[in-house]
C-alpha positions as CSV (number, residue, x, y, z in Angstrom):
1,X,17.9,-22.8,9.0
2,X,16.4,-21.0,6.4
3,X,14.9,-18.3,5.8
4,X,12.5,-17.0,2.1
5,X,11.4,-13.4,1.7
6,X,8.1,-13.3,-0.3
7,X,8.0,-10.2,-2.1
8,X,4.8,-8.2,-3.6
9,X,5.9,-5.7,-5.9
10,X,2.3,-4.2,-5.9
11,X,2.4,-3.3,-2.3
12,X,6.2,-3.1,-2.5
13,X,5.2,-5.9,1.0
14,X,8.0,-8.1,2.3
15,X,6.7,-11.5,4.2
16,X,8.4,-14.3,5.6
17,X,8.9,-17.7,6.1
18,X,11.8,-19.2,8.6
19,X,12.3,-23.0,8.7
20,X,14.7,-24.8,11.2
21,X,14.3,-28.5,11.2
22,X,11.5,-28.9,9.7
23,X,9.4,-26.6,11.3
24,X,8.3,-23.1,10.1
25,X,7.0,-19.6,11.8
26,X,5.2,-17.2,9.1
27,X,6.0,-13.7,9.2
28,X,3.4,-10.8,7.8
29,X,1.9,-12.8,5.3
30,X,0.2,-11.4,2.8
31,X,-3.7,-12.1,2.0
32,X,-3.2,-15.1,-0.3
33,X,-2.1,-18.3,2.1
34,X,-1.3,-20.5,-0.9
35,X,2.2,-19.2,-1.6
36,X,3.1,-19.8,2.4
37,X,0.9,-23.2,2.1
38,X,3.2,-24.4,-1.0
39,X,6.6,-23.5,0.1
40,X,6.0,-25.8,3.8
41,X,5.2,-28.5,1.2
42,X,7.8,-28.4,-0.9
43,X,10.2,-27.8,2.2
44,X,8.5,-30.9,4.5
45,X,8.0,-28.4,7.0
46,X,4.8,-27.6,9.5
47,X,4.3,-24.0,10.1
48,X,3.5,-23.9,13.7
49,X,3.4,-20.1,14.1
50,X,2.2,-16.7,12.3
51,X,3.6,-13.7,14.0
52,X,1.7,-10.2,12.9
53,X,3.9,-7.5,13.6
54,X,1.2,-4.5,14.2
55,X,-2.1,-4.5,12.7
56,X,-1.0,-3.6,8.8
57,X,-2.8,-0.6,7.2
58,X,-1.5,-1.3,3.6
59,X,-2.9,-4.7,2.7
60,X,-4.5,-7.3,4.3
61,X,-3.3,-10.1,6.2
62,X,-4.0,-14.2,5.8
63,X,-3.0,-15.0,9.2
64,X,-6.6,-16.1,10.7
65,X,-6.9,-18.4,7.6
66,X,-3.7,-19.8,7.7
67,X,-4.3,-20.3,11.6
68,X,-7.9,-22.5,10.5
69,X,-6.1,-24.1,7.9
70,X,-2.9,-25.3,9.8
71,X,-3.6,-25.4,13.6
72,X,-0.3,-22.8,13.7
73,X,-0.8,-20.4,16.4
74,X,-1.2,-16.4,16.1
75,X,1.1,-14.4,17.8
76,X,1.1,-10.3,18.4
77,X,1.6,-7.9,21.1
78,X,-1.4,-7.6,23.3
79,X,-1.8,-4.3,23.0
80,X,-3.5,-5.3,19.8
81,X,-6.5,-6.2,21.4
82,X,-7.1,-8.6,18.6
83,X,-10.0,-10.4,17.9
84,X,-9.1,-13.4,16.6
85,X,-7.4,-16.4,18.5
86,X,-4.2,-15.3,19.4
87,X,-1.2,-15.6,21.8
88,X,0.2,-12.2,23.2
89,X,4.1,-12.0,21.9
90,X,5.4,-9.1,23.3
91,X,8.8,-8.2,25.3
92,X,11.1,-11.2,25.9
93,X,8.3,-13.9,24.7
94,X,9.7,-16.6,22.8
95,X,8.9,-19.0,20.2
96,X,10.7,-22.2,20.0
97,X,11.6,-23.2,16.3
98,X,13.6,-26.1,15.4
99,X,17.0,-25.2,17.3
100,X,16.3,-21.5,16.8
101,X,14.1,-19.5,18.8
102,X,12.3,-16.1,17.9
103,X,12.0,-13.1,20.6
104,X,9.1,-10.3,20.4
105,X,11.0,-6.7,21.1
106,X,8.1,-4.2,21.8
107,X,9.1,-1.1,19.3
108,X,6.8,1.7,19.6
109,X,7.3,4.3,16.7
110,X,4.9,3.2,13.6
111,X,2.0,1.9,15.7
112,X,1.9,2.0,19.1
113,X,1.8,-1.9,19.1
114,X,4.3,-2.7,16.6
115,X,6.8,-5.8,17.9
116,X,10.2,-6.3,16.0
117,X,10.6,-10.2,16.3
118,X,14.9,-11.4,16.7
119,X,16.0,-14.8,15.7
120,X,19.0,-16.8,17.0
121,X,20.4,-19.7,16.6
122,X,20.9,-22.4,19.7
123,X,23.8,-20.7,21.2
124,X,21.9,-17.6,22.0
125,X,24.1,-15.7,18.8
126,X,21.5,-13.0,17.0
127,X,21.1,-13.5,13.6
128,X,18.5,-11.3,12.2
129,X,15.4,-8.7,12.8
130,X,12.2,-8.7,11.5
131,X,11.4,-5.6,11.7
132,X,7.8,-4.7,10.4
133,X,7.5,-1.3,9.7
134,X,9.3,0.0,12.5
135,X,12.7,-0.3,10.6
136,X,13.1,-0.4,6.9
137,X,16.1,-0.6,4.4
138,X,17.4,3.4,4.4
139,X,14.1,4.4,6.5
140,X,12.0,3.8,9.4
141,X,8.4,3.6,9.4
142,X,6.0,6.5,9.6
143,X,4.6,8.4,12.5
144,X,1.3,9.4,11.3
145,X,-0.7,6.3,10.9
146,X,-2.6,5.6,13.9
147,X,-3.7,9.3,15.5
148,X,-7.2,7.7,14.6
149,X,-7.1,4.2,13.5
150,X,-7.2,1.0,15.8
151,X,-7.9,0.6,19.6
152,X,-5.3,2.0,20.7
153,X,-4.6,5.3,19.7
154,X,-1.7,7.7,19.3
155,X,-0.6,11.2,18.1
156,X,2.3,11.3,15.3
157,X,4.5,13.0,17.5
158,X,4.6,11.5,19.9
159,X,4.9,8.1,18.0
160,X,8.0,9.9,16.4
161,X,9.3,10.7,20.2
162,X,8.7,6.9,20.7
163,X,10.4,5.5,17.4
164,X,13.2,7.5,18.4
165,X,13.5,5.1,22.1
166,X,13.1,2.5,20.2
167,X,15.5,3.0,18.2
168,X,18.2,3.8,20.2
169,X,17.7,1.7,23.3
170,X,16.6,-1.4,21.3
171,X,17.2,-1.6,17.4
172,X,20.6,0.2,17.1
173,X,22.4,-1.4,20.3
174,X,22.0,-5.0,18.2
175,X,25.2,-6.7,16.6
176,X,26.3,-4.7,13.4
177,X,26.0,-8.1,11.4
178,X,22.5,-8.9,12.3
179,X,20.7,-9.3,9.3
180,X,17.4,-6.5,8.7
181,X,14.5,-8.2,7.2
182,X,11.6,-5.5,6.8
183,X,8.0,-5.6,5.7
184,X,8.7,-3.2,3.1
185,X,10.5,-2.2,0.1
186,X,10.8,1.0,-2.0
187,X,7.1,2.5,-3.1
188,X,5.5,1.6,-0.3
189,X,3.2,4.4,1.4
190,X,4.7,3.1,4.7
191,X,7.3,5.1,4.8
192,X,9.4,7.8,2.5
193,X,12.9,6.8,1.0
194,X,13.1,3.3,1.2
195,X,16.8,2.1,-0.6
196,X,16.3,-0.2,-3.5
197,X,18.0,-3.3,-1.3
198,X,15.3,-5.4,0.2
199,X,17.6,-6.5,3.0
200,X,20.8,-5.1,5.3
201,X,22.5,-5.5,8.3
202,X,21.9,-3.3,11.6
203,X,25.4,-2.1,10.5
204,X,25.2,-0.8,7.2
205,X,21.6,0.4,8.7
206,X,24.2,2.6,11.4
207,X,26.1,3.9,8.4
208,X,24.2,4.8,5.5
209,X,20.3,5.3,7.2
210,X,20.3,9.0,7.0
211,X,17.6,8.6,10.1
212,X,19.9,6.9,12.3
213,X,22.7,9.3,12.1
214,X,23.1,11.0,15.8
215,X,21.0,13.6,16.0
216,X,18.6,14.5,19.2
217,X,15.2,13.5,19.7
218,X,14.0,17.2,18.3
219,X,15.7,16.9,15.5
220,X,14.5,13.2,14.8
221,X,11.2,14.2,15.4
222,X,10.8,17.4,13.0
223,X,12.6,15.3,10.3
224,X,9.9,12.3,10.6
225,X,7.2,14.4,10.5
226,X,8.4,16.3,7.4
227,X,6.8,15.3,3.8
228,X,5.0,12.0,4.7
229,X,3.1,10.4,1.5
230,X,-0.3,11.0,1.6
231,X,-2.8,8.7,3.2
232,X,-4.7,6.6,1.3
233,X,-8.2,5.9,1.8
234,X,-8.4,2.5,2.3
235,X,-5.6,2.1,5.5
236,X,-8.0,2.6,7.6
237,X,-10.3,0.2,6.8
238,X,-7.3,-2.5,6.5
239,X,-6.0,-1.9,10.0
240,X,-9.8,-2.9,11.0
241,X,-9.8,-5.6,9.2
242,X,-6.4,-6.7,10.5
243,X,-7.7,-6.8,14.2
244,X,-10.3,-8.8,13.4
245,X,-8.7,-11.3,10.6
246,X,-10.1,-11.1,7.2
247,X,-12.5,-13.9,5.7
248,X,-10.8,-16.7,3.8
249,X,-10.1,-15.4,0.2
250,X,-11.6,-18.0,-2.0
251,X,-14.8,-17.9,-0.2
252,X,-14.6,-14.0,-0.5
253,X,-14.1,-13.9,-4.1
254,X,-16.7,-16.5,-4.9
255,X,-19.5,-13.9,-5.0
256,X,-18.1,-11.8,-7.7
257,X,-19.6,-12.8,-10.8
258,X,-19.2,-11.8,-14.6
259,X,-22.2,-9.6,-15.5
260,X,-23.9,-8.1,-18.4
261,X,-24.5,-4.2,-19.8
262,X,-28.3,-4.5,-18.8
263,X,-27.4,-5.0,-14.9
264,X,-25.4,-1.3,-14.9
265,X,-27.6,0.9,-17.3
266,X,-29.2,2.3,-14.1
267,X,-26.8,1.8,-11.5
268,X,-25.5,4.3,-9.3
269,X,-22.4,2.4,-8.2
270,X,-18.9,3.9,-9.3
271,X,-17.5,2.3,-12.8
272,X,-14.0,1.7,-12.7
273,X,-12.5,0.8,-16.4
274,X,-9.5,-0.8,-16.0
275,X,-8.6,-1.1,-19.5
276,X,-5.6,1.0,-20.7
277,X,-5.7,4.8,-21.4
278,X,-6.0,4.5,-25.1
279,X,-8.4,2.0,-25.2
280,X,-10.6,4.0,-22.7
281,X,-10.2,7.3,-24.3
282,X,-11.1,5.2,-28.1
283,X,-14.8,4.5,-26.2
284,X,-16.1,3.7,-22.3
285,X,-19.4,3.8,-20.6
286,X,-20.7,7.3,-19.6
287,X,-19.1,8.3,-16.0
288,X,-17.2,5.6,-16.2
289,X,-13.3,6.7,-14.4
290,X,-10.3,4.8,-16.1
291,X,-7.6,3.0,-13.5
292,X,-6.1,1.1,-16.0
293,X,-4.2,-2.5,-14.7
294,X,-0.6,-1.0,-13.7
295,X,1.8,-2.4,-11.1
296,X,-0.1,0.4,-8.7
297,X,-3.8,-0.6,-9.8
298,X,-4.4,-1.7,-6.2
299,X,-2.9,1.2,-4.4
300,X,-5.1,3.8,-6.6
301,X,-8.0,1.9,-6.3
302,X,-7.9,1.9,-2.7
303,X,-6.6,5.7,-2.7
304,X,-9.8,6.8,-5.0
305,X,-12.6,4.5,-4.0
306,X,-13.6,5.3,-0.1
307,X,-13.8,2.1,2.2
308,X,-17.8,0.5,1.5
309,X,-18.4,2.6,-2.1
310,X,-19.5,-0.1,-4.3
311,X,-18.0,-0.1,-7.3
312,X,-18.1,-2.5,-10.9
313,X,-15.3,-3.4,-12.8
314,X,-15.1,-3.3,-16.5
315,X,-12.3,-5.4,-17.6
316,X,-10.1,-5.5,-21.4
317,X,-11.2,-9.6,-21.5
318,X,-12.7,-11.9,-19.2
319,X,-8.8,-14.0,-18.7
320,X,-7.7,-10.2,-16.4
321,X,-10.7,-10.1,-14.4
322,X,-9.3,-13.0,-12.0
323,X,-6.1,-10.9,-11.7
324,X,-7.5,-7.9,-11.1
325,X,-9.8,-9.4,-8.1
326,X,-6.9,-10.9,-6.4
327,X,-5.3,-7.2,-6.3
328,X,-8.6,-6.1,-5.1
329,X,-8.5,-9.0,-2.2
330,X,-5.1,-7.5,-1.3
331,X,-6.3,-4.7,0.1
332,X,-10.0,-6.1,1.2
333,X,-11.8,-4.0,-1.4
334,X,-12.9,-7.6,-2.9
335,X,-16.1,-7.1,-1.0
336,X,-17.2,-3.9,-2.3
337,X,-17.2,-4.9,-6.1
338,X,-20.5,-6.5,-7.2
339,X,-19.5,-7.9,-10.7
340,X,-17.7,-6.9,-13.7
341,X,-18.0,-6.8,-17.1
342,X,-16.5,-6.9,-20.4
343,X,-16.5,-3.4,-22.9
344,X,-17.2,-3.6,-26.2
345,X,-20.1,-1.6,-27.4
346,X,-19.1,1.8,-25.2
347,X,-19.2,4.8,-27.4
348,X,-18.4,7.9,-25.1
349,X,-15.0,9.0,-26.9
350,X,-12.5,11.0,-25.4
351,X,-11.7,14.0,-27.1
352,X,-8.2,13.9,-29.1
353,X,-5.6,16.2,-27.9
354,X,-3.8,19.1,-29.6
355,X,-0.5,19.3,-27.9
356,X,1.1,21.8,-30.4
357,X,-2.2,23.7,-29.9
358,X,-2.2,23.9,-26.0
359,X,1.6,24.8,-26.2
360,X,0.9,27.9,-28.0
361,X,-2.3,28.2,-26.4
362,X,-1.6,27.9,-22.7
363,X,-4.1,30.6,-21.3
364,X,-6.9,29.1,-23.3
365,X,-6.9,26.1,-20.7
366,X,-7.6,25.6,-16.9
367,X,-4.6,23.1,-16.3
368,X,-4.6,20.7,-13.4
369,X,-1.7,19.5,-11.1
370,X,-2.8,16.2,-9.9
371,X,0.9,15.5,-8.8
372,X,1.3,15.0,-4.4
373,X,2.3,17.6,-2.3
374,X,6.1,16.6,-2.0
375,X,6.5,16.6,-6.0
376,X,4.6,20.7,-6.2
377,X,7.9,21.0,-3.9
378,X,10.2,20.4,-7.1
379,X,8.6,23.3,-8.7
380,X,5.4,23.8,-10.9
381,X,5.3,22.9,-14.6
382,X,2.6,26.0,-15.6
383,X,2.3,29.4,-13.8
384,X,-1.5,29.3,-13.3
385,X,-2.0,25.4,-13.1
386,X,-4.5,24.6,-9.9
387,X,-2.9,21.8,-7.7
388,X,-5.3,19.2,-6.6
389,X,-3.4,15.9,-5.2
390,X,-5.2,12.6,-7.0
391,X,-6.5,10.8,-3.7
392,X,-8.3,14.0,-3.0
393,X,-9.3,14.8,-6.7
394,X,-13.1,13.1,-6.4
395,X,-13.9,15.6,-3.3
396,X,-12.8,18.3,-4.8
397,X,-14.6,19.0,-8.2
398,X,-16.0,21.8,-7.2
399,X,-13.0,23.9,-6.9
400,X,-12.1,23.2,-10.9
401,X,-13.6,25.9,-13.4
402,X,-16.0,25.0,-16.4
403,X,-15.2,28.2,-18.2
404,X,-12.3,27.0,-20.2
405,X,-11.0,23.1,-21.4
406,X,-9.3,21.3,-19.0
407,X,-5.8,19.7,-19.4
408,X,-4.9,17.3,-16.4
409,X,-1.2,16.5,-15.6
410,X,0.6,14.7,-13.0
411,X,4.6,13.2,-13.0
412,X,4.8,10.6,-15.6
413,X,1.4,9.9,-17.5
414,X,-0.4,6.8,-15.5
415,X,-1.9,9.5,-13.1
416,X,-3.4,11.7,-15.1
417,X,-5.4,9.0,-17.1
418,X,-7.4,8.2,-13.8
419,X,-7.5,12.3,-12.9
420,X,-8.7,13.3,-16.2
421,X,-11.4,11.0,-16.5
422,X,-12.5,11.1,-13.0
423,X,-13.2,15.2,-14.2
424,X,-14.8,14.1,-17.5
425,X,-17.3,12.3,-16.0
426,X,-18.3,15.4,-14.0
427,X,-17.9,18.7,-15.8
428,X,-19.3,19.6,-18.9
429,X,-16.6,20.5,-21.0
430,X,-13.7,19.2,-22.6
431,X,-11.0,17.4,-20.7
432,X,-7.9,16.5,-21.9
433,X,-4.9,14.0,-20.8
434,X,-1.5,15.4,-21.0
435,X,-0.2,12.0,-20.5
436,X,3.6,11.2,-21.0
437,X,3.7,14.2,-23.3
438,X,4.2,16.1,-19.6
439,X,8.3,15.1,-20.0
440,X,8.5,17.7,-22.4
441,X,7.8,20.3,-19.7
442,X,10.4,21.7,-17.4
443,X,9.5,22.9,-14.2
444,X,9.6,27.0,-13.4
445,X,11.5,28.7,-11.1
């Protein structure tokens, strides 16, 4: 028996593959099916199932292609409701695989239809959990997802009341040595304080989980509900998509075309330059808002850029486009971009910033905080500073002053490239980046 994790560090997305003589069952794959198609080559093994552990709102899933291009079956709860060909795999259902077989737990708590799926071996011994988002590695997964996404609906508390039954009448009466295999890692927007370790045991989970530790359902409750990441714009859309199975990615990507400057001089489509900073700031098209390639470039874009807002993308060379269109596909904004293009002849310059200025200067400037909620919780960097979040920063121009220049900050630097230029290409005067210059500011009490 074996079993490969498939790791995304962009969507910090755990997916799996288990193989037991010669036959293997996919688990929350991810949206390209080539990595899942290679490895049953190279392993002589025929996937014969894909099990989709809720209907994901942070990327999209391949499983309806890799059902039309294997014959494998589908399998998730039927509370679903899903529209593609499935098999409902809910409590007790098994799936027979090789001399191992895999049993669908129903674990309420993230989404109201979220399975856990347990694999043992032929003498009925446990092995391991997949556990979805309902249990990560020093977490569990977030309440607050579905109070108005998907057919079935369902307030955050009392999905927290339900994670907590789940919990402790399913997940935490397992054998201390079976193995935790979750759909997320640290990053993710799935949950909070995810460890480092991209596996455990329920054990180590009973120890050293700080939300496991006894504690009534209250208690459990007011602590899941506290500081949750924000919600970015596109999970909604992706948990649609999900029910429904997405298109087959080649064939979705085969529209987007390289275009020239004459096809955008009139457009009213967003721009989205994903050069880096300094090579934006040194010249980019008018109204043009810089989300340069990152680890995160996907995540932003889909925290920024609402679900149908068409968008171009203006790329450093034509060899980053196809990578940048695959992160795109990831979250199933692929459909929304309608060509990009290469810069070369942009002349809107940024204008250069005077850090020893503004640090004598302060006053002379209307800073913004474009850091989240939870990080304002740390303290503030300046007194006066006016704290917009970034995935709410487009809707909120109008609460930013054009009586002074504007200095945009967030945490680290890559943030307040895409904030500042998002309020350049809207106000009239002069915005500035603080950028990693921002480390040499201390928070105040």
């Amino acid at each position: 028996m074996q079993i490969e994790q498939f790791y995304d560090t962009g969507l910090s997305h755990a997916s799996y593959a288990i193989v037991s003589n010669n036959e293997m069952v996919l688990v929350d794959p991810a949206r390209d099916p080539e990595p899942y198609l290679a490895f049953a080559r190279e392993n002589h093994a025929k996937i014969i199932g894909i099990i989709e552990t809720h209907p994901h709102a942070d990327f999209v899933s391949s499983h309806l292609e890799l059902h039309k291009r294997t014959g494998a079956a589908i399998y998730t709860s039927k509370l679903v409701e899903a529209d593609y060909p499935h098999q409902s795999f809910d409590e007790n259902d098994v799936i027979e695989i090789g001399s191992h077989t895999l049993k669908a737990l129903n674990t309420p708590g993230h989404s109201p239809d979220s399975i856990c799926v347990l694999l043992s071996d032929q003498t009925g011994k446990e092995l391991a959990l997949f556990t979805g988002d309902t249990l990560f590695v020093g977490d569990v997964g977030r309440p607050d997802l579905r109070e108005n996404v998907g057919n079935v609906k369902a307030k955050a508390t009392e999905l927290a009341k339900a994670m907590y039954h789940t919990l402790h009448s399913k997940i935490m009466k397992l054998p201390a040595d079976v193995v935790v295999y979750p759909a997320h890692g640290p990053g993710s927007l799935c949950g909070r304080s995810m460890s480092k370790e991209l596996q455990s045991t329920i054990g180590k989970e009973l120890k050293e989980n700080p939300v496991l530790r006894p504690m009534e359902e209250s208690e459990f409750v007011e602590l899941l509900m506290d500081d949750q990441p924000f919600i970015p714009k596109y999970f909604v859309h992706d948990v649609a998509i999900n029910r429904s199975g997405a298109d087959d990615l080649e064939a979705s990507l085969a529209h987007i075309i390289r275009i020239v400057e004459s096809e955008i001089e009139n457009t009213t489509a967003l721009l989205i330059d994903t050069r880096p900073a300094h090579v934006f700031k040194a010249g980019h098209y008018p109204h043009a808002i810089n989300i340069p390639d990152g680890n995160k470039f996907e995540t932003w874009v889909g925290s920024i850029v609402g679900p149908g807002e068409s968008f171009y993308l203006i790329v450093a060379e034509e060899r980053n486009a196809d990578g940048l269109l695959r992160k795109l596909a990831k979250i199933g904004y692929e459909s929304q971009c309608k060509g990009y293009l290469t810069s070369t002849e942009s002349s809107n310059v940024s204008p250069a910033f005077d850090l020893s200025f503004f640090k004598e200067n302060e006053t002379d400037f209307t800073i913004i905080d474009i850091r989240n909620d939870s990080e304002l919780k740390k303290g503030k960097l300046f007194k006066e500073a006016i704290h917009i979040p970034l995935p709410r920063l487009r809707e909120s121009l109008q609460a930013i002053p054009e009586e002074k220049p504007i200095v945009v900050h967030c945490a680290g630097g890559y943030r307040s490239a895409i904030g500042s230029s998002i309020i350049a290409a809207r106000v009239a005067v002069p915005v500035y980046d603080l950028s990693t210059a921002v480390h040499e500011f201390s928070p105040i009490s």
